[in-house]
C-alpha angles and dihedrals in degrees: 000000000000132000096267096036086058090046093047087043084051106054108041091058087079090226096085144053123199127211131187128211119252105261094170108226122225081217134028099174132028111232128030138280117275090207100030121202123157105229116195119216102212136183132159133202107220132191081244149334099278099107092194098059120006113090137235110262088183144356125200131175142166119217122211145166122233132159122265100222098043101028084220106157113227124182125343101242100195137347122203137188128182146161136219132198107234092203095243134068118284110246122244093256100042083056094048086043109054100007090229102137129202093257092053091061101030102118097359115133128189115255096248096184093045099049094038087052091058096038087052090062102035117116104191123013112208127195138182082233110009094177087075110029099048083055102056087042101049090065097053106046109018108182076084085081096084096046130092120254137201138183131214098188087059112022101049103080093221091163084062094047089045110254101126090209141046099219114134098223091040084049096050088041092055085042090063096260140086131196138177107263144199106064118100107245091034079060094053094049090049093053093035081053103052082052095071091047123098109250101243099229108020094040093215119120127251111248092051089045083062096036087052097047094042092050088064121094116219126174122235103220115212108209087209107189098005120171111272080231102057089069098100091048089043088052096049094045088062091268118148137197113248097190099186095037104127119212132157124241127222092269090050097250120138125241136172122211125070145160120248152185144167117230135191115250086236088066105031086112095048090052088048090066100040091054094048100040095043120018093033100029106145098004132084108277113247107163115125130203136211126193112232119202131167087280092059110027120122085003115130087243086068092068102049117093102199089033123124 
């Protein structure tokens, strides 16, 4: 009995799941794209989670072209992986973490012309937790501030298609494949690699369940001056608090510190009237929003409530 006879054997017998290793492909589909965009997979590896003020200890992506109106993913175009030296030791948990070593980054600097060149063309940038790599990056490397963004970790809706965590390796390992993760490129190939699955409930497939969700506006609503006693509703309405958010007040005074949400276009009205029956009633309504699309989305800008 062959490889793919024992796996087949296997799994119809409803007792067993098979999962394949990750053996990233140059093509995943023959042709080319009708409506033809370069996408690049990224992920970085940082000396923490502060996105003001930890470094990149590596960056790694996977280019690729797919087409716009199928979301159908075509041929990987370049990967890249490399390290940079932060300028101070690695702490205990980043090592463990990542198993990058002081001695892997001393010296190491990122390859500016060859990651600019692919940022440059890319149409769309995609990350298993944008909000946080499209930060790092950004400052990096800020010509990224003009480009769309998407995030598979948050725009793809995997309670609905059954897979209880978004974790990317939980995710590949429900979507039939496994892969040795933590380093940065291994992580883009992984990513690259769940856009070309079919989606187990929806059918859909991955990659034009993201296009579709990314394409969406939404608005982030900034509860600006909200009643100390309304926190608990605000909370259980999906508000967060957002601590180092800067507004001005109506005596133009700053102040940090503010409730928000993001809401579908579809109920921006609905959201109007709660704010104002509810969190404002009876007081003069102060709350700001702003409209999020692809361009601005996990940006910081996103989460500044007086910002241009």
């Amino acid at each position: 009995m062959n490889d793919t006879d024992a796996i087949e054997h296997l799994q119809k017998s409803g007792r067993y799941r098979v999962l394949e290793r990750l053996n990233p492909p140059a093509r995943y589909l023959d042709g080319a794209p009708s409506t033809a965009r370069i996408g690049l997979v990224v992920d970085t590896e940082t000396t923490g989670i502060d996105t003001a003020r930890d470094k990149i200890i590596e960056l790694g992506f996977v280019a690729f072209s797919y087409d716009a109106a199928s979301g159908q993913v075509y041929q990987v175009l370049h990967a890249y992986d490399g390290f940079e030296d932060p300028g101070e030791p690695l702490s205990d948990v980043v090592k463990q973490l990542t198993g990058i070593s002081d001695a892997m980054v001393a010296g190491q600097h990122l390859n500016d012309d060859e990651i600019t060149h692919w940022l440059a063309q890319a149409d769309l940038l995609i990350a298993h937790n944008a909000a946080f790599d499209r930060q790092m990056i950004e400052r990096r490397f800020p010509l990224v501030r003009e480009k769309n963004w998407a995030c598979t970790l948050m725009e793809i809706d995997w309670q609905a298609e059954g897979i209880g965590s978004r974790k990317l390796d939980y995710i590949a390992f429900c979507l039939g494949y496994f892969f040795d993760g933590h380093r940065a490129v291994i992580d883009a190939q992984a990513t690259l690699h769940l856009l070309t699955r079919q989606l187990p409930q929806s059918g859909q497939r991955a990659m034009q369940a993201l296009l579709l969700k990314a394409r969406e506006k939404s608005k982030r609503f900034f509860a600006i001056g909200a009643p100390f006693e309304m926190k608990d509703q605000l909370r259980q309405r999906g508000y967060n608090w957002l601590a180092d958010a800067a507004f001005t007040d109506r005596s133009g005074h700053v102040k940090k510190g503010v409730w928000s949400k993001v809401v579908a276009m579809t109920d921006v009205a609905a959201e109007e009237l709660w704010l104002g029956g509810t969190v404002y009633a009876g007081r003069a309504v102060t709350y700001s929003a702003r409209e999020i699309s692809a361009q601005d989305r996990y940006s910081v800008r996103e989460f500044l409530p007086d910002a241009g």
